[in-house]
Structure formats: C-alpha cells, structure tokens
N, C-alpha and C positions, 0 to 999 in steps of 0.2 A: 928128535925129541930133546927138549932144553934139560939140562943135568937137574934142574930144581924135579921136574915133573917124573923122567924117568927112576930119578934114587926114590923119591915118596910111593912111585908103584911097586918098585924091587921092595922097597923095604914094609911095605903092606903086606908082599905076598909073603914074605920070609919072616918077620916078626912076632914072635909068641907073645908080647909085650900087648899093652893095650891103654884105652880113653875110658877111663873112669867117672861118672859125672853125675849129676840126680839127687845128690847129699845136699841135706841130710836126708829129705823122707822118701824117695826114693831112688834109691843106687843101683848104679845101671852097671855094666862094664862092658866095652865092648872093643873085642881086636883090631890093629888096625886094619886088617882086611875085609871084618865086617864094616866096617867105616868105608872102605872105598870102594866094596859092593854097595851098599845106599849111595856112593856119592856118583857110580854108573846112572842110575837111576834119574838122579838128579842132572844127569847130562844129558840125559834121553828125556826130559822132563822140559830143559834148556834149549836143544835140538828143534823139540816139536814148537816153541817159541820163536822159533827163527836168529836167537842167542849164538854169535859162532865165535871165530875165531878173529881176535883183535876188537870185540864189543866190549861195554864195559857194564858191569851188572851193579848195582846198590842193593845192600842189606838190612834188612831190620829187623832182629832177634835179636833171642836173648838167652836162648839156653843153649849151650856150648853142643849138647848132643845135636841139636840139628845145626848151628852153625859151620862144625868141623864138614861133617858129608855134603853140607848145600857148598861151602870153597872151593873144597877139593872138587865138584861136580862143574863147578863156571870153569876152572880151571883146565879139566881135562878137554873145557871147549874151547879152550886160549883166550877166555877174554878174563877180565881182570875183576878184580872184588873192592867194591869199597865197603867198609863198614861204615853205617850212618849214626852218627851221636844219639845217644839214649837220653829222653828226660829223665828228671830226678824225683821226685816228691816233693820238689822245692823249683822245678821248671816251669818258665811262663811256657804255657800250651800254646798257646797262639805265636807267639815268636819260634819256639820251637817247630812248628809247621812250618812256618813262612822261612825257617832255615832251611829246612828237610828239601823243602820242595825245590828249592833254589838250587841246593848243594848234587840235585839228583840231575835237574838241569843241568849245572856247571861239569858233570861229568859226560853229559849226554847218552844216559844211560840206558839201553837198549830194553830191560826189564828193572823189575823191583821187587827181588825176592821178602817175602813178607811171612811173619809167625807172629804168637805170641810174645808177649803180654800187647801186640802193636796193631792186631788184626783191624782194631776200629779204625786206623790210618788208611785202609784199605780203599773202600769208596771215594774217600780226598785223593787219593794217587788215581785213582782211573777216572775218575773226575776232569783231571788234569790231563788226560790223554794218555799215561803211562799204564806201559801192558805190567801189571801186580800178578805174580805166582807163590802159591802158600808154599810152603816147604811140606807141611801132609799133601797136596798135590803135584806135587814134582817127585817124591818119594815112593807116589803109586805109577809111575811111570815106568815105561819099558828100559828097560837100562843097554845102553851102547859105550862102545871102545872109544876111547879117549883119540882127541886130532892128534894130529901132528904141532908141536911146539917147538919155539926157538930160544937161545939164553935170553935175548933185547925183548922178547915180549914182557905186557907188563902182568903181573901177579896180583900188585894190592895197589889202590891209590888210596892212601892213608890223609885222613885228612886234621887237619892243625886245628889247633884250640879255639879257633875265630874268638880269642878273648881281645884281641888288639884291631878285629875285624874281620871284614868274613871270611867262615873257614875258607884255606886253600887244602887244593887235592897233590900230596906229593907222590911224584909216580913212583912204585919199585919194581924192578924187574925180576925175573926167574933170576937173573945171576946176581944180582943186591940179595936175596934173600937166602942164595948158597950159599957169599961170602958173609954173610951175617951170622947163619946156624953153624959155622965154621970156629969166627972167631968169637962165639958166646962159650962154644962148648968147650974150647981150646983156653980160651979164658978160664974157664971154671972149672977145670981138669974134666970134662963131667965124661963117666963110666955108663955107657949104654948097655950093658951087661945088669949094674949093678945100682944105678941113680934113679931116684922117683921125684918128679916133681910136682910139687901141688902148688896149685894159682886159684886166684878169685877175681881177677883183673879182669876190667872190660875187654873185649873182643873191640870194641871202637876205641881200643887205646893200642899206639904200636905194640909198649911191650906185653900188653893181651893178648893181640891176635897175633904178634912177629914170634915173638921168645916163647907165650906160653899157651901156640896152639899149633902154629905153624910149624915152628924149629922140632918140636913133638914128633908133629907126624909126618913132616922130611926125614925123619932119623927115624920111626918107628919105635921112641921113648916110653918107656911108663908117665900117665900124664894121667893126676888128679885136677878137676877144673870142676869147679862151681861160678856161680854170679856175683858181683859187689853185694846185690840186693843179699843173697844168703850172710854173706860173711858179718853186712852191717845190721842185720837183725838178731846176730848172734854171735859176734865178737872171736869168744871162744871155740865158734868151729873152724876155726883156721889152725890152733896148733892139736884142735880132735884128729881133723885129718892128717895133719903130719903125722899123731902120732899112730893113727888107725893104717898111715898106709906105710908106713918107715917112708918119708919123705925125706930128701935129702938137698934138695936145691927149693927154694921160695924167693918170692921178691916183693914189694910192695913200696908206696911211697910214705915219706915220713910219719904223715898222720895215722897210718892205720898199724905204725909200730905203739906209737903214742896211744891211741887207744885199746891196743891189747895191755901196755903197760898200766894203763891205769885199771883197767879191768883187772887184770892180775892182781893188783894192791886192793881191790876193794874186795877180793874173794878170799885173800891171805887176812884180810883185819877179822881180828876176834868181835 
C-alpha cells in the first residue's frame, strides 16, 4: 500500500477531527471515517464500472461533500482523479464543452464521475460514448476494501489553465502528494491537535483540491470548505467562517483579499 493511501486510512479510522462543509444554509459535519465509509461505497460503485487500478477517472462537481468520498473512492481503486474546470457565469458553454470533452479524451478516462450543479452535461458525455456515474449513484453502492497501491501510482492529473492553450494534464503521484502535505504543513508550523483550516478554493484548482482537501484528509485535519460560488455571493462569509470555526490557516489569491478589503471599508463607512 503506497504511504499516501495507507496514512489517509489510519488517519480516518483514528481521527476525531472532521470535513465541515454545507455553509451557509446548510452545515453538514462529518468525520473523516464517515468520509471514507461513503468513499467504500464509492469504490464498490467504481468496481461495478469496471474502474480499477491504474485507470484514470474525470470529475465534475462542485460540492466539496461529495467530492472528498467520490477521490478518496477512485483512489482506493488505484486509478487517478482529474478535476475538470468549472464554468463561470461569465463562460462561453459551448467552448467550455468542446474543452471538457477533449480534456476527458486527453486523459483517456475510463469513467466520468458527475453531480450537481453539472448533471445536464450528462447525456453529452454518453453521447460521446463515455460511461457517466452520479456520485448519488455510486454512493448507493455496496461498499469494498481498497486494492492494493504503490508510491509511482498516479493520484491526481491536475490540469493547467489552458489560458496559453490547451489545458495539459500534469501527473502527480501518491508520493508527490506525501512530499507535498509534508512540506506545507512543516512550512506553516501547522498543529494537527490544534489548527482548523478553512478554504473556498476550487477543487479544479491544485491548491483547492492539493492543500485544501487532499493534505486535510492525508493528515485527518479539521477542514472548513465551501464553494468560490458561496464565498463570491457573500464575500463576508469567508472571515464568518473563520471566525464561526476558530480557523487558523486560510489561503486565497490576491483578488479575493482585495475584495474582502474593499467590503470591509464599505461596511465600516458611516
């Protein structure tokens, strides 16, 4: 068993800690053990697809709660995760498909795990000849024991901004991702006793799905995670949640400091 996959099971079954997620309307919590019971499920969901070990799956959600157990669920079948770019409110749909479908090709992905808000993509991916599985139906699946895994297997094929051209899929491995949760945490003193992190980052961005979903539940972390979609319809529930959970690590990119800052000044003027 690769050291990525066996510490994220030890540290499932042993961890009081847990995946917070649902905020604002509704907040869920759940241990990482119930998390890698659902994501049994999801492998025996994976299994019955003919999904095994060294395949590589494509993702398309968007809500952290079923993201985390549908990962961990490919995973425990050895094959690899990509997360697929999310449109925006501001994405051309038709180019956005005609990436999707490409970028699912380009990995030659064996299934295509699918949820909400993306369901309508559904009939266009099996259209196309790709076997689509919901994450509500892989979830109602019998659940089985994880393969067998090695450090060289791949984990995530993360894919780049295709803003310079088409996205590329960069591989990472079980052992890229040990050495990663390593020196993040080792970087940032961070105390697994005592540190809560909250995120709103895309899962199809590395440090979404690497640092603040993945590195989480390798370590068995307290982990607040909402949606970009939440954070940008309401600004202020980024520092509600810190201050709702005592969060203690955050991260985000420049503009979405800039836009809390300016928020903050419009709510301080008399």
């Amino acid at each position: 068993m690769s050291r990525f996959t066996e510490t994220m099971y030890e540290n499932a079954h042993r961890s009081t800690k847990g995946f917070n997620t649902g905020e604002p309307g509704a907040p869920i919590r759940q241990t990482w053990e119930e998390v890698h019971q659902r994501a049994r499920r999801v492998a025996g969901g994976l299994a019955a697809a003919g999904v095994g070990h060294g395949d590589a799956v494509a993702m398309l959600a968007g809500a952290p709660v079923e993201i985390a157990p549908a990962a961990q669920g490919a995973w425990m079948r050895g094959a690899s995760v990509t997360m697929v770019h999310q449109p925006t409110p501001r994405t051309d749909l038709v180019r956005w498909a005609e990436e999707t479908t490409a970028v699912i090709t380009m990995i030659d992905a064996k299934a295509v795990i699918i949820s909400d808000p993306f369901m309508a993509a559904a009939p266009v991916l099996e259209g196309l000849g790709m076997i689509v599985l919901t994450i509500e139906g892989l979830l109602a699946c019998a659940p089985i024991d994880p393969v067998d895994t090695s450090d060289d297997d791949i984990a995530l094929m993360q894919l780049t901004s295709g803003s310079t051209g088409s996205p590329k899929a960069v591989q990472i491995s079980h052992a890229n991702i040990v050495a990663n949760a390593h020196a993040m945490t080792e970087g940032c003193n961070f105390d697994i006793d005592t540190d809560v992190i909250v995120s709103w980052l895309p899962c199809f961005h590395d440090m979404g799905m690497t640092g603040y979903l993945t590195v989480p539940m390798y370590f068995g972390a307290e982990l607040v995670k909402v949606t970009p979609m939440d954070f940008l319809s309401d600004i202020l529930l980024w520092p509600r949640l810190i201050d709702k959970y005592k969060g203690t690590m955050t991260a985000a990119p420049n503009f979405a400091y800039n836009l809390l800052a300016r928020r903050l000044r419009r709510q301080a003027s008399p």
